[in-house]
Residue frames as qw, qx, qy, qz and C-alpha x, y, z in Angstrom:
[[0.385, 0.850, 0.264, -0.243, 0.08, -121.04, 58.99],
 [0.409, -0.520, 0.470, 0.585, 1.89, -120.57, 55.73],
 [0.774, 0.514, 0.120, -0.350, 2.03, -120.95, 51.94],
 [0.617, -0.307, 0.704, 0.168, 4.17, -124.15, 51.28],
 [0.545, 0.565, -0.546, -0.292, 5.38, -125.67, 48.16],
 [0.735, -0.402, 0.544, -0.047, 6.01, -128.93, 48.50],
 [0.395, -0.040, 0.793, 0.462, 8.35, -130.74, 45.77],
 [0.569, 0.720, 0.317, -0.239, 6.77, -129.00, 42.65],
 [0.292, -0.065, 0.791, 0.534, 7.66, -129.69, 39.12],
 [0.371, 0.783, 0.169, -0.470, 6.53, -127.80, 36.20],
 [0.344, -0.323, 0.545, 0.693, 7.09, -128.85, 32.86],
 [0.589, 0.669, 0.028, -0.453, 5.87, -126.89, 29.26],
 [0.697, 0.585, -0.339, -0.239, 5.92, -128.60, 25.73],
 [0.963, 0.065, -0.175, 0.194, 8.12, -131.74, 27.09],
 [0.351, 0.464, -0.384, 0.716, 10.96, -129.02, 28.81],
 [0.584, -0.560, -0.472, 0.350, 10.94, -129.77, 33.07],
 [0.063, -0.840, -0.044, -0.537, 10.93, -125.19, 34.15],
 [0.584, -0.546, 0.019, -0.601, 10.52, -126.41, 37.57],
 [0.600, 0.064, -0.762, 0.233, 12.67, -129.62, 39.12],
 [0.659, -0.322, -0.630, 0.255, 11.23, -130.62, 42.58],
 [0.217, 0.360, -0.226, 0.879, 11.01, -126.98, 44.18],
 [0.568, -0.390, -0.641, 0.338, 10.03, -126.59, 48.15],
 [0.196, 0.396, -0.148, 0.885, 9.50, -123.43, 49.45],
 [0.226, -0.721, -0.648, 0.096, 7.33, -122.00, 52.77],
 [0.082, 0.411, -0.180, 0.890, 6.84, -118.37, 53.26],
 [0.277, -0.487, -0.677, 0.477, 5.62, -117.93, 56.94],
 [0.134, -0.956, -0.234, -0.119, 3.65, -114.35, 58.35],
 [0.288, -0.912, 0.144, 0.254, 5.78, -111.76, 58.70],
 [0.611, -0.273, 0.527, 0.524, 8.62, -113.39, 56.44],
 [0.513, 0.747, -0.199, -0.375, 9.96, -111.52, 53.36],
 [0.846, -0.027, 0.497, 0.192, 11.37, -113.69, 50.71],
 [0.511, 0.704, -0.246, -0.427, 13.05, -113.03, 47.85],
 [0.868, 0.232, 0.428, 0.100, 13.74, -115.50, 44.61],
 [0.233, 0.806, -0.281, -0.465, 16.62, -114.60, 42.59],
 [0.731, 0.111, 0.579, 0.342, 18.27, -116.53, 39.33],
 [0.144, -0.172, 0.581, 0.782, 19.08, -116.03, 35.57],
 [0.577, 0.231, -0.039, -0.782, 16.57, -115.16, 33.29],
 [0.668, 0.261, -0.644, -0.267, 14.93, -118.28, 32.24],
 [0.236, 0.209, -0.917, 0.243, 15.61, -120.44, 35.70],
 [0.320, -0.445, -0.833, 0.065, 12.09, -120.96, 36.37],
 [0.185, 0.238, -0.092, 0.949, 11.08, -117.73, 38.49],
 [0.501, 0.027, -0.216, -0.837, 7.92, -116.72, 36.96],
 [0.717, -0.133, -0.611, -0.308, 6.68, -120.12, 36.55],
 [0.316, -0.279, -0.726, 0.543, 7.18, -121.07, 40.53],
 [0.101, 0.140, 0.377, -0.910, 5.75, -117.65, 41.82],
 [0.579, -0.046, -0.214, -0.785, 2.48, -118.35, 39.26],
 [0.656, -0.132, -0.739, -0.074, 2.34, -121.74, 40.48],
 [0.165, 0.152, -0.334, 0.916, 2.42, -120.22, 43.84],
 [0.292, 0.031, -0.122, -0.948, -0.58, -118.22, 42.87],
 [0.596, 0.421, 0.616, -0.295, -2.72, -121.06, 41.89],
 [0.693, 0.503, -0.031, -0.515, -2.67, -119.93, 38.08],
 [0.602, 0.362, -0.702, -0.120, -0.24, -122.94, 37.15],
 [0.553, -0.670, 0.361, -0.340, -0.54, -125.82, 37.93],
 [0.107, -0.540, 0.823, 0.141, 2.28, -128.18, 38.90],
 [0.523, 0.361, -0.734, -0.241, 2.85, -131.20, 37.32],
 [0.712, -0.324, -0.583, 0.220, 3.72, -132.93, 40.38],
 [0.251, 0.079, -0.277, 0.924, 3.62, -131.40, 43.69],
 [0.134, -0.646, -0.728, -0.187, 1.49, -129.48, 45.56],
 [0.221, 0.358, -0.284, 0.862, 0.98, -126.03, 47.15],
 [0.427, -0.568, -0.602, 0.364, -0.73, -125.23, 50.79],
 [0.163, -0.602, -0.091, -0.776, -2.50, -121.97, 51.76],
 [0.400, -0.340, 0.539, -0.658, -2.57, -122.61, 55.71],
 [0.432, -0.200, 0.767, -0.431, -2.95, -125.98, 55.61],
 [0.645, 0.464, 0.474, -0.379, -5.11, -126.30, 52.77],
 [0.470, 0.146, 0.524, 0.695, -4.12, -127.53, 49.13],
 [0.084, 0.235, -0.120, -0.961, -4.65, -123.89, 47.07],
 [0.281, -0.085, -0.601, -0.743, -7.36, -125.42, 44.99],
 [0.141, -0.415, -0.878, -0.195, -9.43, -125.93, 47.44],
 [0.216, -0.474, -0.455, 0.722, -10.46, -122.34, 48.37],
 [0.288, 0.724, 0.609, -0.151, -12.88, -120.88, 47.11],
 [0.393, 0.500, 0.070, 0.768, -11.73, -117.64, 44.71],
 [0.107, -0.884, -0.181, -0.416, -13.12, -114.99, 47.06],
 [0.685, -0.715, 0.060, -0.129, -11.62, -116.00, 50.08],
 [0.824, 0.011, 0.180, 0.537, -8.22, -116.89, 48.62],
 [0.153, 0.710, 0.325, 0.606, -8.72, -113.51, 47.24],
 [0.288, -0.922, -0.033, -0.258, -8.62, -111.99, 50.36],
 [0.801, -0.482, 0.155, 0.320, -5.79, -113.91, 51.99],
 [0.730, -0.054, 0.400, 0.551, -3.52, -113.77, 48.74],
 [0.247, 0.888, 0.108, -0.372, -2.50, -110.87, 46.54],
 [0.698, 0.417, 0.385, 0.436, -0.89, -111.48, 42.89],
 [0.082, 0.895, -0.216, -0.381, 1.25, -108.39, 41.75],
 [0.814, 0.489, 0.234, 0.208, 2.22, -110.11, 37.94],
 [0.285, -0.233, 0.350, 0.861, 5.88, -108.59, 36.13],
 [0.044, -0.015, -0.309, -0.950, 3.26, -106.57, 33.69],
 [0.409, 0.488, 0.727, -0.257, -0.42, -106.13, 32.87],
 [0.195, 0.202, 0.616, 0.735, -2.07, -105.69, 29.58],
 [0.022, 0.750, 0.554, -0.362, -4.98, -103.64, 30.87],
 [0.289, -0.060, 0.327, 0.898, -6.08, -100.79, 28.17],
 [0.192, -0.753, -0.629, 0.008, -9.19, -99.62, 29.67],
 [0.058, 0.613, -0.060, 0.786, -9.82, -96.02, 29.91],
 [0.633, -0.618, -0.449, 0.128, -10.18, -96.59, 33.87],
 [0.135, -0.865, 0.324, -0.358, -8.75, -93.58, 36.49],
 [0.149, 0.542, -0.615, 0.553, -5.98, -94.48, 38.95],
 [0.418, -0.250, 0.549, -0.679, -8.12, -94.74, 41.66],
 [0.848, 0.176, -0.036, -0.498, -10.62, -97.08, 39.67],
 [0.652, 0.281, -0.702, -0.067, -7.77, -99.51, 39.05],
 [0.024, 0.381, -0.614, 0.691, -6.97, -99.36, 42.86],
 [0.649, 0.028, 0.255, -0.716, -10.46, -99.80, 43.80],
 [0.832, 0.043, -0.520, -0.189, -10.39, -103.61, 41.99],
 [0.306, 0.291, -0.759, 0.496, -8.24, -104.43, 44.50],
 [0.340, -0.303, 0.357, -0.815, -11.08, -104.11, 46.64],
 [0.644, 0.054, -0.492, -0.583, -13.77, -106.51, 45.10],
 [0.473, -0.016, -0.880, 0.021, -13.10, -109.38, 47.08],
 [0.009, -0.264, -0.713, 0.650, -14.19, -107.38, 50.43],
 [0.281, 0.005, -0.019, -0.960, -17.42, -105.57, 48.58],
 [0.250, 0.451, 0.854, 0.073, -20.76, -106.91, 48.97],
 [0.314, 0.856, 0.407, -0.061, -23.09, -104.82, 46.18],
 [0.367, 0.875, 0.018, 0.315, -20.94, -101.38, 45.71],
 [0.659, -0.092, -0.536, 0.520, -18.26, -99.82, 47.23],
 [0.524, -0.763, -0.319, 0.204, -18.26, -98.14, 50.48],
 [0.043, 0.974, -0.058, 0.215, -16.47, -94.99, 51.67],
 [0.601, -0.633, 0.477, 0.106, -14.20, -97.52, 53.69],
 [0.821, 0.097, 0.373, 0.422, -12.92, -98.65, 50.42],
 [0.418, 0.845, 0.067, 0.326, -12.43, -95.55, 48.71],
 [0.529, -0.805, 0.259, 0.076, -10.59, -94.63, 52.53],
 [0.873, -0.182, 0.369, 0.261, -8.20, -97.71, 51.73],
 [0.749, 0.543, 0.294, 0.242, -7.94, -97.28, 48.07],
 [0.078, 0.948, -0.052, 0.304, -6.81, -93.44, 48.37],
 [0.546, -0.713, 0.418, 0.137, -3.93, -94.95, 51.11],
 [0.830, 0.273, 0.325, 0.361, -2.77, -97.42, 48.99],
 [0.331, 0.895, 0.136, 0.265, -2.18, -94.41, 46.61],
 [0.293, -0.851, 0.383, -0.206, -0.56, -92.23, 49.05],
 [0.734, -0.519, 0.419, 0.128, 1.82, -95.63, 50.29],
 [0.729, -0.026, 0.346, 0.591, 2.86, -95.95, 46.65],
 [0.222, -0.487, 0.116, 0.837, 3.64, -92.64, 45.92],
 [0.198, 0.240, 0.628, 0.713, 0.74, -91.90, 43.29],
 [0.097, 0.706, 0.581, -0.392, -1.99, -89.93, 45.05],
 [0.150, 0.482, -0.354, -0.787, -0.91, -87.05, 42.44],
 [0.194, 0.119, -0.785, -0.577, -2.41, -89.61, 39.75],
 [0.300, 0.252, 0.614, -0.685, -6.07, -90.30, 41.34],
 [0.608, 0.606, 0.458, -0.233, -8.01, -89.25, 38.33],
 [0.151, 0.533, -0.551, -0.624, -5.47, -89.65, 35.53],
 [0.933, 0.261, -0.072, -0.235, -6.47, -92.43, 32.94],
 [0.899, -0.113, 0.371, 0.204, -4.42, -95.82, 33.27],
 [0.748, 0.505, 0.225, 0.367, -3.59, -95.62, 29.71],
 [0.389, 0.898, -0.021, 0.206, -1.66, -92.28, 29.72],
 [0.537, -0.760, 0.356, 0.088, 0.42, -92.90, 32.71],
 [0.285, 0.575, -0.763, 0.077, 4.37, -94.13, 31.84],
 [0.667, 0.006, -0.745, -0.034, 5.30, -97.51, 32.38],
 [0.322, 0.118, -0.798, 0.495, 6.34, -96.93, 36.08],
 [0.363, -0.140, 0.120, -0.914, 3.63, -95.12, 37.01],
 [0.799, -0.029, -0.427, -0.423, 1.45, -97.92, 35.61],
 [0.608, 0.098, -0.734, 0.288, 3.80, -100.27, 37.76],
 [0.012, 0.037, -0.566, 0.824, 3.22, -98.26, 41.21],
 [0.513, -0.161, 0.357, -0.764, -0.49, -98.32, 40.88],
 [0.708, 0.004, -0.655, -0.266, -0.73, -101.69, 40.20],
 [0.302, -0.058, -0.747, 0.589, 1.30, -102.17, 43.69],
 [0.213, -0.120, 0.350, -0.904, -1.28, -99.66, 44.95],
 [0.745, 0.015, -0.489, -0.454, -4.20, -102.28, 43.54],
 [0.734, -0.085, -0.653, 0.163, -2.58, -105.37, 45.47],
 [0.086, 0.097, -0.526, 0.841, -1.98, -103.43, 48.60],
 [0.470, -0.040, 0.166, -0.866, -5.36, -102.37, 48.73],
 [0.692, -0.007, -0.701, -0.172, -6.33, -106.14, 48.64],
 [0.755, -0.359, -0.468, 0.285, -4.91, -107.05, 51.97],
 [0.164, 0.559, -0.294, 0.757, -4.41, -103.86, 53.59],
 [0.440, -0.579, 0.310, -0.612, -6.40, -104.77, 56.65],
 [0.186, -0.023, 0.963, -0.195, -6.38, -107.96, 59.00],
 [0.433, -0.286, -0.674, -0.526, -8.74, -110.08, 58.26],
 [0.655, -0.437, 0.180, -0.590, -11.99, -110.20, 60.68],
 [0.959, 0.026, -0.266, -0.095, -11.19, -114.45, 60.70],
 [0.502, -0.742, 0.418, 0.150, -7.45, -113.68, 62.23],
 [0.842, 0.395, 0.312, 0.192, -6.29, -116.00, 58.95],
 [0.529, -0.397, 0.343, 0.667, -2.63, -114.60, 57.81],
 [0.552, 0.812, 0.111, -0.153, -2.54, -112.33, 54.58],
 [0.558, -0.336, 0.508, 0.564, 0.43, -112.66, 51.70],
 [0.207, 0.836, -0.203, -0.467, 1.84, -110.50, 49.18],
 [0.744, -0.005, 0.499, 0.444, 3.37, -112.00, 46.08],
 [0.285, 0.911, -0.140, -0.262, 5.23, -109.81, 43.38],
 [0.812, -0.017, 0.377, 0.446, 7.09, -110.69, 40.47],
 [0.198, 0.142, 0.142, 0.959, 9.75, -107.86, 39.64],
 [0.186, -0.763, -0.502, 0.363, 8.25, -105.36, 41.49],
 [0.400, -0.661, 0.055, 0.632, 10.86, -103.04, 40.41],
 [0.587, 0.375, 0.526, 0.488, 10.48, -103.37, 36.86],
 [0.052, 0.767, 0.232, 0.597, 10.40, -99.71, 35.06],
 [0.114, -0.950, -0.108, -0.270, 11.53, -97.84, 38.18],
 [0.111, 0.788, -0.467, 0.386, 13.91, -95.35, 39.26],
 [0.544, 0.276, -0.683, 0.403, 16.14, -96.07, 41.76],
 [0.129, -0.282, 0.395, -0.865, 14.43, -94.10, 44.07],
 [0.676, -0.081, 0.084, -0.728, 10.92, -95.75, 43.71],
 [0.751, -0.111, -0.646, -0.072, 12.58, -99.39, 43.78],
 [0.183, 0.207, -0.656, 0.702, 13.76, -98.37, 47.21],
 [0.438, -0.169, 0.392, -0.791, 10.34, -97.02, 48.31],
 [0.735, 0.140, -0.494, -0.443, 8.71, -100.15, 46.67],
 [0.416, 0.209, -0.721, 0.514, 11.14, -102.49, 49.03],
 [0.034, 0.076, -0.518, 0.851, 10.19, -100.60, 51.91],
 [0.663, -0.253, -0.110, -0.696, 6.22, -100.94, 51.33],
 [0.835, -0.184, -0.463, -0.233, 6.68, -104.70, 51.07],
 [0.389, 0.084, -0.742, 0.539, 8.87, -104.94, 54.04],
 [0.265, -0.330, 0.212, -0.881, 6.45, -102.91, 55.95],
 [0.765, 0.013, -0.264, -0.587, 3.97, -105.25, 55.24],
 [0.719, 0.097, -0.656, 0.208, 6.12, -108.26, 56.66],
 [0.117, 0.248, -0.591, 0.759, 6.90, -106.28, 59.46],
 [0.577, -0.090, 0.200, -0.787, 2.87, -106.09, 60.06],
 [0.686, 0.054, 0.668, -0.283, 2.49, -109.95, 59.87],
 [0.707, 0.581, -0.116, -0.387, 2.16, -110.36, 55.93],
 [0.653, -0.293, 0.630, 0.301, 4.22, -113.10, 54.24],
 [0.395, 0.819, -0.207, -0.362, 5.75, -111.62, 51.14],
 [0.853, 0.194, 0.450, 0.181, 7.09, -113.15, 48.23],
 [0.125, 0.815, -0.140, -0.549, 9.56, -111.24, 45.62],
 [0.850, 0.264, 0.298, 0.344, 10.76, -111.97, 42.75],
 [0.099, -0.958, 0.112, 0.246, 13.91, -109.75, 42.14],
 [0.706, 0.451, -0.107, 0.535, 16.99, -109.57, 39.48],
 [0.016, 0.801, -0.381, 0.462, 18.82, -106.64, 41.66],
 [0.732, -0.342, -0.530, 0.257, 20.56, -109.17, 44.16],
 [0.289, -0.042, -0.485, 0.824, 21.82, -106.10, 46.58],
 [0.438, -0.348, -0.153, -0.815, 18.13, -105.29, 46.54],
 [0.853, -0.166, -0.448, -0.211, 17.31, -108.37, 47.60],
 [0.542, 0.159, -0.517, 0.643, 20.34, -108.30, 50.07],
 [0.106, 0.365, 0.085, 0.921, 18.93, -105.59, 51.41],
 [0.651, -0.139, -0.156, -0.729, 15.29, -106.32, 52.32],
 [0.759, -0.020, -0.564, -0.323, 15.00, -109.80, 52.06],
 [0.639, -0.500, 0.541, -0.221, 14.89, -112.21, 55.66],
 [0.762, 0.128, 0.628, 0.091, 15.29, -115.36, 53.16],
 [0.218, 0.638, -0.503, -0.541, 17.14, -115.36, 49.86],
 [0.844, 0.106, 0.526, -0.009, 16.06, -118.39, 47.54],
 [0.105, -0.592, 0.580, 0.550, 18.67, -118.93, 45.22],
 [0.820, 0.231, 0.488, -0.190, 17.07, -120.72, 41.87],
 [0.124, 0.515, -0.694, -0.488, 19.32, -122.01, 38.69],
 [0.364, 0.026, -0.796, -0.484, 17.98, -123.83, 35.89],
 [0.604, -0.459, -0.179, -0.626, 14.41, -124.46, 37.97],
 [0.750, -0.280, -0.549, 0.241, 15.96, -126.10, 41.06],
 [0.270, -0.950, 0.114, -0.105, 16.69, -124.30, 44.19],
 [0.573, 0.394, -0.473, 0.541, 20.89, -123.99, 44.24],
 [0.184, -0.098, -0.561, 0.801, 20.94, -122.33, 47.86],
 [0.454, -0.668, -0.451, -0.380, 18.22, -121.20, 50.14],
 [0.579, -0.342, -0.413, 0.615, 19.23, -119.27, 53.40],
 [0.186, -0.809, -0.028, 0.557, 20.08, -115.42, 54.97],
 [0.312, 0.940, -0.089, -0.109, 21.54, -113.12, 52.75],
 [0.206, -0.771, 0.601, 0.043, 24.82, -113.50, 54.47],
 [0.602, -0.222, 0.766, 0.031, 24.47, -117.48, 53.98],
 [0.781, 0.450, 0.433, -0.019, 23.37, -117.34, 50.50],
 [0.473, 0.869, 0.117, 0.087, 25.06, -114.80, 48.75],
 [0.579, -0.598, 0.456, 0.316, 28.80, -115.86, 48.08],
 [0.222, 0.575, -0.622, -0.482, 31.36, -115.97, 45.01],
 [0.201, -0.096, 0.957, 0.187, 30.65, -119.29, 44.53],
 [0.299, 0.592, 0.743, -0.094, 26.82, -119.15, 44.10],
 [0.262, 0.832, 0.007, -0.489, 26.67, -116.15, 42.46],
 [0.053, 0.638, -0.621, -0.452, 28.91, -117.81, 39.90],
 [0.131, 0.151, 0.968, 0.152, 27.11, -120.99, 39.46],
 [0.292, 0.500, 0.811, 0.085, 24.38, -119.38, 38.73],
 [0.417, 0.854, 0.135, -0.281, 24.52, -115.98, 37.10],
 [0.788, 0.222, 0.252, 0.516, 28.23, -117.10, 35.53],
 [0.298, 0.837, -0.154, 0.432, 29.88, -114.01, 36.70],
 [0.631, -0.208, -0.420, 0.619, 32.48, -113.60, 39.38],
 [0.266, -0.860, -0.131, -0.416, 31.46, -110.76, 42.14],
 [0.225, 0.043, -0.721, 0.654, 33.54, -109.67, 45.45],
 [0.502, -0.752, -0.379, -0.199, 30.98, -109.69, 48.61],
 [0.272, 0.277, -0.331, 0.860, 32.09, -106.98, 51.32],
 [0.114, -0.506, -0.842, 0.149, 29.96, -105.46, 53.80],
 [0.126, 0.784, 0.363, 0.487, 27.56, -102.28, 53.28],
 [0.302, 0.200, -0.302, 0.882, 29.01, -99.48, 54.40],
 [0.188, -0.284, 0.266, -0.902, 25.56, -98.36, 56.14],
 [0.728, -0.353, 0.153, -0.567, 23.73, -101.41, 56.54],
 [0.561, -0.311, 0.764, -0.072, 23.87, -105.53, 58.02],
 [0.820, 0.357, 0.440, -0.087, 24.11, -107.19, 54.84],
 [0.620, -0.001, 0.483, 0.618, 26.45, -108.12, 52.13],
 [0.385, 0.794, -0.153, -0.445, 26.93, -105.66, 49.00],
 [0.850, 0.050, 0.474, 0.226, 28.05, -107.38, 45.89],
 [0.048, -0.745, 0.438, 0.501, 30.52, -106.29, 43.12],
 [0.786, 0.575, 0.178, -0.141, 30.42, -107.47, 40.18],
 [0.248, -0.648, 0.468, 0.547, 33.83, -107.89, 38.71],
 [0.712, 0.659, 0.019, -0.243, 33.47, -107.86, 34.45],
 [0.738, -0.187, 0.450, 0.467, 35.80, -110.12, 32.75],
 [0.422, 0.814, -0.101, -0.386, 36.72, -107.07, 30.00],
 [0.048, 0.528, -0.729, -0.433, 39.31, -109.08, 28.46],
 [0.514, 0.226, 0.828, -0.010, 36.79, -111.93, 27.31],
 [0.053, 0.121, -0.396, -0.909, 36.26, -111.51, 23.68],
 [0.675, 0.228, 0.045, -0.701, 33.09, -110.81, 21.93],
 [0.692, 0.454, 0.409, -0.384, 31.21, -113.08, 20.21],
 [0.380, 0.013, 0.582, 0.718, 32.38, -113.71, 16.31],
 [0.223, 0.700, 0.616, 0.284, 29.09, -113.25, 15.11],
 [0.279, -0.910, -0.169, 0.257, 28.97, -109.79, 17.19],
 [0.460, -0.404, 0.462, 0.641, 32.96, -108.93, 16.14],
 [0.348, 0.236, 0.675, 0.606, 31.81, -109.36, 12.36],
 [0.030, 0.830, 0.554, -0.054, 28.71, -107.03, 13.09],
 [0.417, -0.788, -0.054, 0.450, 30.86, -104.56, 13.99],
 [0.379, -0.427, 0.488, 0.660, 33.04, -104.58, 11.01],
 [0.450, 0.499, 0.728, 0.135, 30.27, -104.42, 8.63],
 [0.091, 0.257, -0.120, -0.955, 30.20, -101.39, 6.10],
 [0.601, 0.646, 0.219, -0.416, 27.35, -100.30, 3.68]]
């Protein structure tokens, strides 16, 4: 049981995103996917999803190629948590939350979804927003009850015993520090309870942090793929975010901490240099 990449390759307008990229995320196993902007990310984790698809390659939902499961029932196994949504319905909190449901409702929903919906809420810290309107909330806000939406997807086992998996790209987008921590800590929870999570994540000592599997991706190929401890080293971190970092260990938990070390004597730009000296 798993959801498998196998050698996928994704390419838009005649430009290869994607180069031959393998990946399985088992139950219970948190992943995260980190790279430069631009090395393909997004376009793996939607291909993932089912909403691209690869070129060459294929992906596996337990066993089964992704397209051949039906939407409802893929729908229950598989929750999508997108880097943004363009939703600009006058819907409440709770009402977005409540889609999340849809896939288990037959006719309306049921007090045991409103039960769910209202945890969700409460697990990402928004039960204070319940009956505010979508639209007025601040970005993060908007970001936390989306998570509360996909949670409430696959918050229970299924009745079928059939594994259940969490994908999020930049989870963390728009929030504090405080609420990427608690964010972290849902989806681990969820791993811990059997879920196989997916992350996409630009903070690599987040990812350090959390992650059981670090999937290191530069110019759409996977560069390294391993533990924290085995992935995240000056060398890779320099082949593929072209900066030089010291790795040490956290001072309160088992897992590298990285350091950035800015090269301040590297000059600017010209173009940038000339900006600078521009008058009226």
């Amino acid at each position: 049981m798993s959801i498998e990449a196998q050698s996928v390759t994704v390419s838009i307008r005649g430009k290869t995103i994607v180069q031959d990229v393998s990946l399985c995320i088992e139950p219970g196993q948190f992943v995260a996917i980190v790279g430069a902007n631009g090395a393909g990310k997004s376009t793996f984790i939607n291909v993932m999803s089912g909403d691209i698809q690869p070129e060459h390659g294929t992906v596996t939902l337990n066993g089964q190629p992704l397209r051949q499961w039906d939407v409802k029932s893929l729908a229950r196994m598989r929750a999508v948590l997108p880097q943004s949504s363009s939703l600009n319905a006058p819907f409440t909190a709770l009402e977005i939350v409540l889609m999340g449901r849809s896939p288990h409702i037959r006719g309306i929903e049921q007090p045991h979804d409103y039960a769910i919906a209202r945890e969700a809420l409460a697990a990402a810290q928004v039960s204070h927003l319940e009956q505010r309107a979508y639209t007025t909330l601040s970005g993060g806000e908007k970001q936390r009850v989306q998570l509360a939406r996909v949670l409430a997807q696959i918050w229970e086992p299924l009745e079928n015993g059939l594994p259940r998996y969490l994908l999020i790209d930049e989870p963390t987008n728009n929030l504090d520090i405080a609420h990427q921590h608690s964010t972290l800590k849902i989806a681990k929870r969820f791993a811990d309870q059997g879920v196989g999570v997916l992350a996409i994540l630009h903070d690599l000592n987040l990812a350090s942090q959390y992650a059981d599997q670090v999937v290191v991706i530069n110019e759409g190929a996977v560069l390294a793929n391993g533990t924290p401890d085995a992935v995240f080293t000056p060398e890779i971190i320099q082949n593929a975010f072209h900066i030089s970092v010291t790795i040490t260990r956290h001072p309160h938990m088992d897992c590298p901490l990285i350091i950035p070390i800015p090269d301040l004597a590297e000059p600017l730009p010209d173009v940038f240099s000339d900006a600078l000296l521009m008058t009226d």
